[in-house]
C-alpha positions as CSV (number, residue, x, y, z in Angstrom):
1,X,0.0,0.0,0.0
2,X,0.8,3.7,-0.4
3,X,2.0,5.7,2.6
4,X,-1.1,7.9,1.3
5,X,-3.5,5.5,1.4
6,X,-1.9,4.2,5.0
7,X,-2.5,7.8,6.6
8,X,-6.1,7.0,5.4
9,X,-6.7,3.8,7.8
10,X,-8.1,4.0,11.5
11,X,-5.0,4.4,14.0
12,X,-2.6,5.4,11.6
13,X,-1.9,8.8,13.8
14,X,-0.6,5.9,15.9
15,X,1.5,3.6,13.6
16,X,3.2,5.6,11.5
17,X,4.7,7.9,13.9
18,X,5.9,5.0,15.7
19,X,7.4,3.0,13.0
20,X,9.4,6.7,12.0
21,X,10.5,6.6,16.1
22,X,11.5,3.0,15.4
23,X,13.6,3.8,12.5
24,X,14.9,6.5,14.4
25,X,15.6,4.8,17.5
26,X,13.5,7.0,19.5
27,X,11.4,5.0,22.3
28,X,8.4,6.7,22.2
29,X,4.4,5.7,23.4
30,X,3.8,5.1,20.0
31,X,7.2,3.5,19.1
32,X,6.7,1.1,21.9
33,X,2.8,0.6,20.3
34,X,4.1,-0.3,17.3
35,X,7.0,-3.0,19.1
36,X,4.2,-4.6,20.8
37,X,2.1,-5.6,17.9
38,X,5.1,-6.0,15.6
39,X,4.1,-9.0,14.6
40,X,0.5,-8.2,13.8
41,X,2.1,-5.3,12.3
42,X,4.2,-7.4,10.1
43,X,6.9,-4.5,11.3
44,X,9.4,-7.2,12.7
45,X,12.4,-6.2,10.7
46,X,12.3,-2.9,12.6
47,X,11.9,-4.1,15.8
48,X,15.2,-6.4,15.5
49,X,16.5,-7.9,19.2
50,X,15.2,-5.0,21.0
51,X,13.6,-6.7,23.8
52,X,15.4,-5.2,26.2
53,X,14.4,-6.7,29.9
54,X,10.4,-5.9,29.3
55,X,8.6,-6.6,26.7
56,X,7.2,-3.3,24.9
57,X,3.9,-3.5,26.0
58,X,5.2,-3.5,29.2
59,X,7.4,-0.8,29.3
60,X,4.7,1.4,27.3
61,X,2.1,0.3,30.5
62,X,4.7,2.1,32.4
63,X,5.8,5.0,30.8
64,X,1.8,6.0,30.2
65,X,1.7,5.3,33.9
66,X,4.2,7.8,34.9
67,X,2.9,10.2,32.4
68,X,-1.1,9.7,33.2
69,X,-1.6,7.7,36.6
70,X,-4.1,6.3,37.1
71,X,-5.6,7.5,33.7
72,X,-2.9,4.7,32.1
73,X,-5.5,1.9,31.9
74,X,-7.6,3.3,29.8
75,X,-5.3,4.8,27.5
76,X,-3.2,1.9,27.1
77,X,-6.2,-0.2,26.0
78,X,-7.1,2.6,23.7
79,X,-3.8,2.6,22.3
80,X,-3.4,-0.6,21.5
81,X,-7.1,-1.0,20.2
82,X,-6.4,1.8,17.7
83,X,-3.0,-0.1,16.6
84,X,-5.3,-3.4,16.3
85,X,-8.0,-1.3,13.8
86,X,-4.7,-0.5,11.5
87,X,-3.6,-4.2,11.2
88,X,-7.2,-5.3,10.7
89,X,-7.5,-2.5,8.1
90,X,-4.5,-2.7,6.2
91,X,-5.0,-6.3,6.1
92,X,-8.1,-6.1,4.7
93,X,-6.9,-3.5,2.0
94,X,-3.5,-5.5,1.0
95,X,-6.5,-8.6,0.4
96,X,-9.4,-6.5,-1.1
């Protein structure tokens, strides 16, 4: 798919930053997003041995945590449900 038809899909304000913070070796919210649903992602390449000592949806638990408090929950699941609706839509465009 086109990055312009990716920017189109539902959570792409989520996945696409993160895969440039991947590429970039920054570790941010939605760098570690994208880490922890790599696989769904089909963004493994980028991801590499990376695994530090926590997994990334771990360590993305905790930075939300520190950042939000007792707000994390809830954004964390909303997070990660808006990085499920990309895979689920860009798999459904790449098989039409």
């Amino acid at each position: 798919m086109r990055r312009q038809d990716l920017t189109q899909l539902p959570g792409a304000e989520i996945v696409l930053p993160g895969i440039e913070d991947l590429e970039a070796g920054r570790e941010t919210v939605n760098a570690l997003a994208v880490r922890a649903a790599a696989t769904r992602l089909e963004v493994e390449d980028l991801v590499g041995d990376l695994d530090l000592e926590q997994p990334a949806a771990h360590r993305l638990y905790l930075r939300l945590s520190d950042e939000l408090g007792d707000a994390a929950h809830s954004r964390y699941n909303a997070i990660l449900a808006r990085v499920v609706s990309f895979a689920r839509a860009a798999e459904h465009a790449r098989t039409g």
